[in-house]
MARKELO-887548 format. One record per residue (C-alpha): residue number from 1; x, y, z. Coordinates in nm, 4 decimals, always signed. Layout:
N
<rec seq="NUM" x="X" y="Y" z="Z"/>
...
This chain:
276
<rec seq="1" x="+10.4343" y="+10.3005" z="+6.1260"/>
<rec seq="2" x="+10.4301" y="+9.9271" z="+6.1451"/>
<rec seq="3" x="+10.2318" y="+9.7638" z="+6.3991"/>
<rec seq="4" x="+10.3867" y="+9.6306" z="+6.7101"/>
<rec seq="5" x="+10.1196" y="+9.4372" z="+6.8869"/>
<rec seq="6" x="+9.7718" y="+9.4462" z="+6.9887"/>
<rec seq="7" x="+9.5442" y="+9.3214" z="+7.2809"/>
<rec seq="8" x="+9.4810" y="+9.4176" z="+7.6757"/>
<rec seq="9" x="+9.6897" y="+9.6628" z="+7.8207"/>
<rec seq="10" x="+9.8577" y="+9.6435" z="+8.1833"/>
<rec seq="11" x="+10.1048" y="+9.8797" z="+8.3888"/>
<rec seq="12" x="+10.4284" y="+9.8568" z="+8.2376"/>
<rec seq="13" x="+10.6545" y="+9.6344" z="+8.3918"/>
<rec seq="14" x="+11.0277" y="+9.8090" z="+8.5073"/>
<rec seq="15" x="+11.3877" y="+9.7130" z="+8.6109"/>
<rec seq="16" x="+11.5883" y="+9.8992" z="+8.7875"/>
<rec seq="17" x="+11.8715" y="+10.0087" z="+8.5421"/>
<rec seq="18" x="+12.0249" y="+10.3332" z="+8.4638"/>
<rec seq="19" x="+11.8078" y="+10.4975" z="+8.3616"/>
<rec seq="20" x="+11.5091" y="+10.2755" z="+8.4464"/>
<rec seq="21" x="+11.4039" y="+10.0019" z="+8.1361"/>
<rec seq="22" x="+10.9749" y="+9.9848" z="+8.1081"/>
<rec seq="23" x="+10.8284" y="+9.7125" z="+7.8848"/>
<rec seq="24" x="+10.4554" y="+9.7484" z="+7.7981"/>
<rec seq="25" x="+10.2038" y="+9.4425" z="+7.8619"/>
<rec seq="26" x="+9.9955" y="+9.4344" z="+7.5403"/>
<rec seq="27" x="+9.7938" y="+9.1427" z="+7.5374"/>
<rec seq="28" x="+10.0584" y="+8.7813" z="+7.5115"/>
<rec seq="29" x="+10.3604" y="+9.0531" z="+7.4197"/>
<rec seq="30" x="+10.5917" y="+9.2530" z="+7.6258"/>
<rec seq="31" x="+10.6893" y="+9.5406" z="+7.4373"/>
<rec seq="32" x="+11.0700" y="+9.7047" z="+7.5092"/>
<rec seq="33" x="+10.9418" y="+10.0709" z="+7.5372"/>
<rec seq="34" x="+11.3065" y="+10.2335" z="+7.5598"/>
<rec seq="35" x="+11.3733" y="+10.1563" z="+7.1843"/>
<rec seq="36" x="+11.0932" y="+10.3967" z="+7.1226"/>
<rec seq="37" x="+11.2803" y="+10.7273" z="+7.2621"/>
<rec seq="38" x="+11.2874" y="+10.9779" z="+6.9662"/>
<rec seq="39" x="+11.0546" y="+10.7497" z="+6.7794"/>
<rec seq="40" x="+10.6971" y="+10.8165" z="+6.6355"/>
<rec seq="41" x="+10.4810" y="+10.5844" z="+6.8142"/>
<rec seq="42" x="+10.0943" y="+10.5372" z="+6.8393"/>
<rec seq="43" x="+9.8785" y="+10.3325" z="+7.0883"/>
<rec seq="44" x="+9.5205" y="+10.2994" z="+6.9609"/>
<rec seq="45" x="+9.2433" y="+10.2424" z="+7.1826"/>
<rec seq="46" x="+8.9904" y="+9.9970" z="+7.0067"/>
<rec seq="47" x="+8.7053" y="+9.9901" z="+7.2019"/>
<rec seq="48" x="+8.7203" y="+9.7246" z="+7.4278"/>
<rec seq="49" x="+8.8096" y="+9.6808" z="+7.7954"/>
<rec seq="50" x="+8.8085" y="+9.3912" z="+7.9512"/>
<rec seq="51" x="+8.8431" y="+9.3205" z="+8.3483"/>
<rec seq="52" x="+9.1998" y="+9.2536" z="+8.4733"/>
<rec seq="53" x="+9.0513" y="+9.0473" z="+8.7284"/>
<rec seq="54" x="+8.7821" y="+8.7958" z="+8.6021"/>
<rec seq="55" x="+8.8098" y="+8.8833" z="+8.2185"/>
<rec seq="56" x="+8.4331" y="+8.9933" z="+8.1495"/>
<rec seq="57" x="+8.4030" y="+9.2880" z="+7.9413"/>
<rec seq="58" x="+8.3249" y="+9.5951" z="+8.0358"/>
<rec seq="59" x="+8.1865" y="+9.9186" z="+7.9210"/>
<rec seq="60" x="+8.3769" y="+10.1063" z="+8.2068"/>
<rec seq="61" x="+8.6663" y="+10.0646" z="+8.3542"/>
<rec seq="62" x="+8.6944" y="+10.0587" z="+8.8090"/>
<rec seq="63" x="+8.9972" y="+10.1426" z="+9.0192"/>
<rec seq="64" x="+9.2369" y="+10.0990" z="+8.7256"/>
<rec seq="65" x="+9.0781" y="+9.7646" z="+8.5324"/>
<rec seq="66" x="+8.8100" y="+9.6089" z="+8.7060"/>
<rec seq="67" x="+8.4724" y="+9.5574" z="+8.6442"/>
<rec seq="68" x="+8.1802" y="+9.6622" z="+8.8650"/>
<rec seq="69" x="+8.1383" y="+9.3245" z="+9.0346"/>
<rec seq="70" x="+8.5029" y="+9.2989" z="+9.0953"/>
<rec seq="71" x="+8.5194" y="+9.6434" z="+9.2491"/>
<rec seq="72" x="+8.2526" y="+9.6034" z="+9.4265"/>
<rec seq="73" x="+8.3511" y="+9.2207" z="+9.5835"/>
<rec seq="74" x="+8.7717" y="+9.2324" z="+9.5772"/>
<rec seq="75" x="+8.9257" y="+9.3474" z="+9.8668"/>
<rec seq="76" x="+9.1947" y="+9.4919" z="+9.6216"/>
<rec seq="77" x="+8.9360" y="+9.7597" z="+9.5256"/>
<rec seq="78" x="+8.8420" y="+9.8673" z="+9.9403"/>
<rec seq="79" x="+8.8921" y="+10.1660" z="+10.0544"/>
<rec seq="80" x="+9.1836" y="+10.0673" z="+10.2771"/>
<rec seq="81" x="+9.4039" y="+10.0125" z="+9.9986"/>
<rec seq="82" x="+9.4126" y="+10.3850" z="+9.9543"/>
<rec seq="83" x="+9.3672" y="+10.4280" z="+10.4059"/>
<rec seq="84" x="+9.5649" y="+10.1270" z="+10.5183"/>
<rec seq="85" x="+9.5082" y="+10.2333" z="+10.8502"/>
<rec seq="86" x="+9.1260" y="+10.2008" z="+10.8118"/>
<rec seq="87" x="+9.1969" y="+9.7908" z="+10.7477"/>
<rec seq="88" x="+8.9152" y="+9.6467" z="+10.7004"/>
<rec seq="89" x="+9.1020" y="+9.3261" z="+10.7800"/>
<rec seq="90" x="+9.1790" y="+9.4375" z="+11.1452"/>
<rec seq="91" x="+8.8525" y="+9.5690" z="+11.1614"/>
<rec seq="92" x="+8.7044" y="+9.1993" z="+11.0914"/>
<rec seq="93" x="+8.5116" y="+9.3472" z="+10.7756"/>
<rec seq="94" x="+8.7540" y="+9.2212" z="+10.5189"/>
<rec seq="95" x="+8.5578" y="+9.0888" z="+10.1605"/>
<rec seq="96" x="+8.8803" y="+8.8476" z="+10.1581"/>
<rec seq="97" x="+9.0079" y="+8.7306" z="+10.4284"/>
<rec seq="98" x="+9.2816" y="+8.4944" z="+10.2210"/>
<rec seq="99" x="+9.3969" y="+8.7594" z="+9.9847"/>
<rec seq="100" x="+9.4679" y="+9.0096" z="+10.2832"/>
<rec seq="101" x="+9.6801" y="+8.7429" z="+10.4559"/>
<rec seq="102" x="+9.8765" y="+8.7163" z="+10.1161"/>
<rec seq="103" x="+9.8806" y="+9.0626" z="+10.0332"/>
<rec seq="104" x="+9.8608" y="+9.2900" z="+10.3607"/>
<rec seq="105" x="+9.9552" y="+9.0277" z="+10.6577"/>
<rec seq="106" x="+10.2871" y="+9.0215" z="+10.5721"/>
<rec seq="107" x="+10.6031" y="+9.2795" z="+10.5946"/>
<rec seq="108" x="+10.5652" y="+9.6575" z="+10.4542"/>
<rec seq="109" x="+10.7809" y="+9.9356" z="+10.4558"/>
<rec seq="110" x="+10.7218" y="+10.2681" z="+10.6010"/>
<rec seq="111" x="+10.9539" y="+10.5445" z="+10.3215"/>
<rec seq="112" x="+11.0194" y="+10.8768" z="+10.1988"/>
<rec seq="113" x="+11.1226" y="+10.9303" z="+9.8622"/>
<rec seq="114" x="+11.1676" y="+11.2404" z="+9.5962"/>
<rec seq="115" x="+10.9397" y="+11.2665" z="+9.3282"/>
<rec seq="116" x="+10.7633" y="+11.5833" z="+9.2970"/>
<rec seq="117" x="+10.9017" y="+11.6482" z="+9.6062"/>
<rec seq="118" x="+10.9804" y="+11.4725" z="+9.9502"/>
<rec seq="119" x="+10.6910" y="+11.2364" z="+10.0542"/>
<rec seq="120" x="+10.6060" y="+10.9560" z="+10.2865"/>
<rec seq="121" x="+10.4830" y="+10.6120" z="+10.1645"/>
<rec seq="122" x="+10.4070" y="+10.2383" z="+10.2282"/>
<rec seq="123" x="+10.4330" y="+9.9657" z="+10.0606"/>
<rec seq="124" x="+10.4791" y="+9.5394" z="+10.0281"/>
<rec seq="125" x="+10.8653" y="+9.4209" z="+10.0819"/>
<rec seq="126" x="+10.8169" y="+9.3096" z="+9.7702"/>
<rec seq="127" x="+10.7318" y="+9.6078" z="+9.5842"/>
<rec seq="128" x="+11.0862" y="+9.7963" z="+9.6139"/>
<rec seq="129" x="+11.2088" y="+9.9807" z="+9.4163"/>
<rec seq="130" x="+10.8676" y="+9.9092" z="+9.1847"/>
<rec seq="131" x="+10.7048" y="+10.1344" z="+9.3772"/>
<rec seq="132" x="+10.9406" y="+10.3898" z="+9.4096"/>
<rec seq="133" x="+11.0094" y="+10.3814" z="+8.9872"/>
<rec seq="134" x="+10.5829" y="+10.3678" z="+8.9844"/>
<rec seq="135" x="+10.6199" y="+10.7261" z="+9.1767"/>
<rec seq="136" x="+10.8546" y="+10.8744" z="+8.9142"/>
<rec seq="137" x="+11.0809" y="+10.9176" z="+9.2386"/>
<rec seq="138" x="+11.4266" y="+11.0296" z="+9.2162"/>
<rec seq="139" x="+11.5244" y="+10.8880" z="+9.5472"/>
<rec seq="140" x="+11.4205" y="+10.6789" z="+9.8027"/>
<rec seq="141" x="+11.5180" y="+10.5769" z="+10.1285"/>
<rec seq="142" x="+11.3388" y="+10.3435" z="+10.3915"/>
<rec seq="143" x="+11.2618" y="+10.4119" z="+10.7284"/>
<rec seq="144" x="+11.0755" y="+10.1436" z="+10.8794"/>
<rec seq="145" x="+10.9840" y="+9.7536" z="+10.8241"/>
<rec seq="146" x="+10.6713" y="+9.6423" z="+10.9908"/>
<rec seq="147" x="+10.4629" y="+9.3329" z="+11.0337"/>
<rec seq="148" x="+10.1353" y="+9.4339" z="+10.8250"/>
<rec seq="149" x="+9.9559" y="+9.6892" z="+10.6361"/>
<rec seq="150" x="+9.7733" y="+9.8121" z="+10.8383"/>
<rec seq="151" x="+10.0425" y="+9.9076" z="+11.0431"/>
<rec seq="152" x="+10.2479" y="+10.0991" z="+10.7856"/>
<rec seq="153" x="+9.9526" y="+10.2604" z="+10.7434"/>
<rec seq="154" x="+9.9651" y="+10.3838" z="+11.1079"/>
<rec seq="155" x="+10.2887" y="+10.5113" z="+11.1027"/>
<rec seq="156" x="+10.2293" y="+10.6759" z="+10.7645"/>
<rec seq="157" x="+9.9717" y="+10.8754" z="+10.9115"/>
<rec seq="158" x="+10.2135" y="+10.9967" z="+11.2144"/>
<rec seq="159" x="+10.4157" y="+11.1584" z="+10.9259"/>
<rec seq="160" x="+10.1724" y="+11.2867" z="+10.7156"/>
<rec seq="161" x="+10.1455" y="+11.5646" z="+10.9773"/>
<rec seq="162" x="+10.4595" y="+11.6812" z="+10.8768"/>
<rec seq="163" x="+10.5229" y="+11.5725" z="+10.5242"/>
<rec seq="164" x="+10.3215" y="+11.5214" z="+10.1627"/>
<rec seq="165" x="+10.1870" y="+11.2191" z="+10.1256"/>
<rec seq="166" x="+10.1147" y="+11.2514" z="+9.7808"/>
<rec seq="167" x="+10.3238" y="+11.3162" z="+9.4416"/>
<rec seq="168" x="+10.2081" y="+11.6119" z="+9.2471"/>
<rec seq="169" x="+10.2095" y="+11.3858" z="+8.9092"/>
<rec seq="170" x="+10.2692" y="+11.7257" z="+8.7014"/>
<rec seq="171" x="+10.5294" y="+11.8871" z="+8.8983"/>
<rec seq="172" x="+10.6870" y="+11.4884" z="+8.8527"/>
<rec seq="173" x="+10.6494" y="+11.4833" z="+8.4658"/>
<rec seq="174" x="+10.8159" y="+11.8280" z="+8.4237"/>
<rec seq="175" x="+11.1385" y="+11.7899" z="+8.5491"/>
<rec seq="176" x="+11.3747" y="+11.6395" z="+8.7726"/>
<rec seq="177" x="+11.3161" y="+11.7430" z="+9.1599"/>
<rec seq="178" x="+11.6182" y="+11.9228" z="+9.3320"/>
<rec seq="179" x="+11.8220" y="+11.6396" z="+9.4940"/>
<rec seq="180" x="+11.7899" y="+11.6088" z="+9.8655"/>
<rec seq="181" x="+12.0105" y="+11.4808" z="+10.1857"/>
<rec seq="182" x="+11.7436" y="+11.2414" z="+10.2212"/>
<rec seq="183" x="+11.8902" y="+11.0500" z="+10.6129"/>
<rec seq="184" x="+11.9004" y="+11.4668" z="+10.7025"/>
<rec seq="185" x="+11.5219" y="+11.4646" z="+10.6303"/>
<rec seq="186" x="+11.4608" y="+11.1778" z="+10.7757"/>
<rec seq="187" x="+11.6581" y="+11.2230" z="+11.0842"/>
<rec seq="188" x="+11.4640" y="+11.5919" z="+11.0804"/>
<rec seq="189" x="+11.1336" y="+11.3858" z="+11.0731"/>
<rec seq="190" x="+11.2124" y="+11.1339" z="+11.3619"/>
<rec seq="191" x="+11.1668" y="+11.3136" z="+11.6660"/>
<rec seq="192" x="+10.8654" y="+11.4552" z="+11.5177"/>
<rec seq="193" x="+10.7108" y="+11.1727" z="+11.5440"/>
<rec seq="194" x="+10.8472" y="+10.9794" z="+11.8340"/>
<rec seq="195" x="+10.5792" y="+10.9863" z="+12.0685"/>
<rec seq="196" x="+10.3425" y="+10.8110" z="+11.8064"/>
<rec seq="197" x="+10.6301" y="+10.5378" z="+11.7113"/>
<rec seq="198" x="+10.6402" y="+10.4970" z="+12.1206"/>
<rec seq="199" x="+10.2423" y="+10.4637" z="+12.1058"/>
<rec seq="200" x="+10.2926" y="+10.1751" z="+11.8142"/>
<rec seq="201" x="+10.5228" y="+10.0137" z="+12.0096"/>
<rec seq="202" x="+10.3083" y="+10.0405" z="+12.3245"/>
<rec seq="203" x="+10.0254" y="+9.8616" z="+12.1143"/>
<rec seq="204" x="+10.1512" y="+9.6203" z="+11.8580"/>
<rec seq="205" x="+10.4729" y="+9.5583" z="+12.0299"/>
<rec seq="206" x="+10.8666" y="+9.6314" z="+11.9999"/>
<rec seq="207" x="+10.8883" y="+9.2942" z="+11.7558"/>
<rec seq="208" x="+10.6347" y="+9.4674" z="+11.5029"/>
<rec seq="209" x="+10.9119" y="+9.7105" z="+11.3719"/>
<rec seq="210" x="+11.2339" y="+9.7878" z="+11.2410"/>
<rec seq="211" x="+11.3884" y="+10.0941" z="+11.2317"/>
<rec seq="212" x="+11.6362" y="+10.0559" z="+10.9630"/>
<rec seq="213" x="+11.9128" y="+10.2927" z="+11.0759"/>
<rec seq="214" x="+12.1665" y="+10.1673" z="+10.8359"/>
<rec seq="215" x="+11.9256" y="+10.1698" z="+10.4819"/>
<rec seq="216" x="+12.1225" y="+10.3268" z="+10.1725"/>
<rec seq="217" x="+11.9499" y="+10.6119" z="+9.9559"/>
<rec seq="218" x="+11.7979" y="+10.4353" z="+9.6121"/>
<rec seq="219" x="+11.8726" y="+10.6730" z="+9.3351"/>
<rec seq="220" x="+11.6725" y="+10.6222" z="+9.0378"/>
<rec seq="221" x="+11.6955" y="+10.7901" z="+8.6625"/>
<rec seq="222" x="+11.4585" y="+10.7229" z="+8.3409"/>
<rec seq="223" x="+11.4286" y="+10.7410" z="+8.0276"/>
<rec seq="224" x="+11.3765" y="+11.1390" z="+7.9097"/>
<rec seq="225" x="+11.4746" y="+11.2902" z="+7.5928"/>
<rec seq="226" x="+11.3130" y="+11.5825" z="+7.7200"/>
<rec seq="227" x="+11.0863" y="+11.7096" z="+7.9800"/>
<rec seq="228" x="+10.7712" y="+11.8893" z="+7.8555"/>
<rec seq="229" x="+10.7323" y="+12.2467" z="+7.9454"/>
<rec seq="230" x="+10.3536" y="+12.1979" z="+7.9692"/>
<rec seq="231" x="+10.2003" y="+11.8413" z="+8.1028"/>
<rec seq="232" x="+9.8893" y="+11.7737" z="+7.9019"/>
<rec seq="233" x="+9.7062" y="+11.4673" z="+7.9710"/>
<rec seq="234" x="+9.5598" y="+11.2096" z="+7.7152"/>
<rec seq="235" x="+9.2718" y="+11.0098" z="+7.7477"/>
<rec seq="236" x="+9.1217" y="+10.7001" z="+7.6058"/>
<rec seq="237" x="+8.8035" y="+10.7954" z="+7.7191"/>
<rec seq="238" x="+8.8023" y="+11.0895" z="+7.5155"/>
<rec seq="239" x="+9.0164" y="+11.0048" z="+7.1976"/>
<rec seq="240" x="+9.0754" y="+10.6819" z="+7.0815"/>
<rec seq="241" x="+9.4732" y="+10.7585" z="+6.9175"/>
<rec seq="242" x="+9.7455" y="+10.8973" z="+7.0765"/>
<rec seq="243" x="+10.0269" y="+10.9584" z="+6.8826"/>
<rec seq="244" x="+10.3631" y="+11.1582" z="+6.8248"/>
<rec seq="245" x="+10.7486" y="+11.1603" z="+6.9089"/>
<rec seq="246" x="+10.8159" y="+10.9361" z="+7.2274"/>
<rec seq="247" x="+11.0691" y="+11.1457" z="+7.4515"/>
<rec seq="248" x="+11.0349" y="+11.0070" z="+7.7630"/>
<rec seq="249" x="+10.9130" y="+10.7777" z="+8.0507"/>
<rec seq="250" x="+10.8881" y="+10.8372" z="+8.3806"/>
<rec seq="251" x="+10.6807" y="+10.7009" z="+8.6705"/>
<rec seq="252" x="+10.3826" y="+10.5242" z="+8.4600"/>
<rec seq="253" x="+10.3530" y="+10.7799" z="+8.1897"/>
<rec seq="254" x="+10.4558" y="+10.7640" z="+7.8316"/>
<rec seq="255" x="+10.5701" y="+11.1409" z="+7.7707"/>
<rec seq="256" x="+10.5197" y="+11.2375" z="+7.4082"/>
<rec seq="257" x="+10.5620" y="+11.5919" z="+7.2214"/>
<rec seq="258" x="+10.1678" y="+11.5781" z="+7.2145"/>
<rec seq="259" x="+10.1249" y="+11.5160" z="+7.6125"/>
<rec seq="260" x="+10.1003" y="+11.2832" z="+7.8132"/>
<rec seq="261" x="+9.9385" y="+10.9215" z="+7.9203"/>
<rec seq="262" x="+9.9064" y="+10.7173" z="+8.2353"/>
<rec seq="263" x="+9.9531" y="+10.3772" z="+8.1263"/>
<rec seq="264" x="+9.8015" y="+10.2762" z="+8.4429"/>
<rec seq="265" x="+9.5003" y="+10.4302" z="+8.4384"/>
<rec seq="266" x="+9.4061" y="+10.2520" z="+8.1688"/>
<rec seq="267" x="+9.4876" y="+9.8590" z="+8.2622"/>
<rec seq="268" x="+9.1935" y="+9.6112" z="+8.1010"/>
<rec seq="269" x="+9.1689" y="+9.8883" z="+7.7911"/>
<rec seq="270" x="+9.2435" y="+9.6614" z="+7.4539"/>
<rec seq="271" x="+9.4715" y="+9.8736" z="+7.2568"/>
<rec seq="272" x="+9.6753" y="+9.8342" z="+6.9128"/>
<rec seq="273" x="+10.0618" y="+9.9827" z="+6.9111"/>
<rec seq="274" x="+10.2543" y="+10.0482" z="+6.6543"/>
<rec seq="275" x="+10.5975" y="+10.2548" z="+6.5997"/>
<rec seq="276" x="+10.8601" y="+10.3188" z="+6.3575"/>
């Protein structure tokens, strides 16, 4: 195999096509990962990670490629990235102030989509359909534009009493999900939750959301040869080479006939690829 390119890896960048087109961050290159399908491809690990953040290097990697003193100081790495109703920023405890107006001050949307199965989510206005395609969803449909963070957050948790909030990343590498009616879902969620949208209201005001009523369904396909009929993960913390046939991509993971690898995970990791 000749080698493609070497340096820092990051999440692969997508584009909503049919089926989905990923190109790998490897140091100053962007590698097209779809001409790889059927291919024998390797991606070496060689050693080094260095912080996607500040650059220092690092012996371990935080919160998907940070360093210690960047997960302990940016407000990226808080725990209210993960319970954005727990904002630190609302709260007055943000570590910075000036990236939450950037990042969380400003509109989110409240959605369900169809990965490993129906789920709820949030996210930035202007991370669709990134974060749907970072999901491995097969649909997706918003429900709700808000004002902040924190908010979707709030209204997150009202549904999370009656739906996953999570995507089971195995049952989402192993196959495609049964399609769903997704407005009958939502429409079945609603009133489930109307007394806590009339509570939001009540606080944050009626200007605060939008219920988009007339949002289309986002129907997304990838890149699979073929699905595996057991997911087993690989690890750069435990072998430095992972090799073999390339038959898919889907969500963040490079599926090969070995198993499979979560390109995020790994973001800061300095890695060689090469492919036939």
């Amino acid at each position: 195999m000749a080698e493609l390119a070497s340096g820092q890896i990051l999440k692969m960048k997508t584009e909503l096509k049919g089926p989905v087109e990923y190109s790998l961050p490897l140091g100053d290159e962007l590698v097209p990962m779809n001409a790889f399908l059927g291919k024998k491809l390797s991606l070496k690990f060689e050693g080094k990670i260095t912080c996607v953040e500040c650059g220092r290097k690092t012996s371990k990697s935080f919160s998907q490629g940070y360093c210690y003193p960047c997960f302990k100081s940016k407000a990226a790495c808080d725990l209210c990235i993960m319970s954005p109703e727990r904002c630190h920023f609302a709260a007055g405890t943000c570590r910075e102030p000036e990236w939450a107006e950037k990042n969380c001050n400003v509109d989110h949307f409240v959605y369900l989509a169809n990965s490993s199965g129906i789920k709820v989510g949030i996210t930035r206005h202007t991370q669709i359909p990134t974060r749907w395609i970072d999901q491995g969803a097969r649909q997706a449909l918003a429900l709700f534009r808000v004002s902040t963070r924190h908010q979707s957050g709030i209204l997150e948790v009202a549904f999370k009493e009656h739906v996953a909030d999570k995507t089971h990343w195995q049952r989402m590498l192993k196959g495609e999900p049964e399609a769903q009616d997704m407005f009958a879902r939502r429409d079945e969620l609603l009133p489930k939750v109307e007394a806590q949208l009339s509570a939001f209201v009540e606080t944050f005001g009626q200007s605060s959301v939008e219920k988009l009523g007339s949002a289309e369904v986002t129907e997304i396909t990838y890149p699979i040869l073929e699905y595996p009929q057991k997911v087993s993960s690989r690890n750069f913390d435990k072998t430095e080479l992972v090799e073999g046939t390339l038959m898919g991509i889907k969500g963040q993971y490079l599926i090969f006939d070995s198993g499979v690898i979560n390109i995020r995970k790994f973001g800061g990791y300095h890695v060689t690829v090469s492919g036939d």
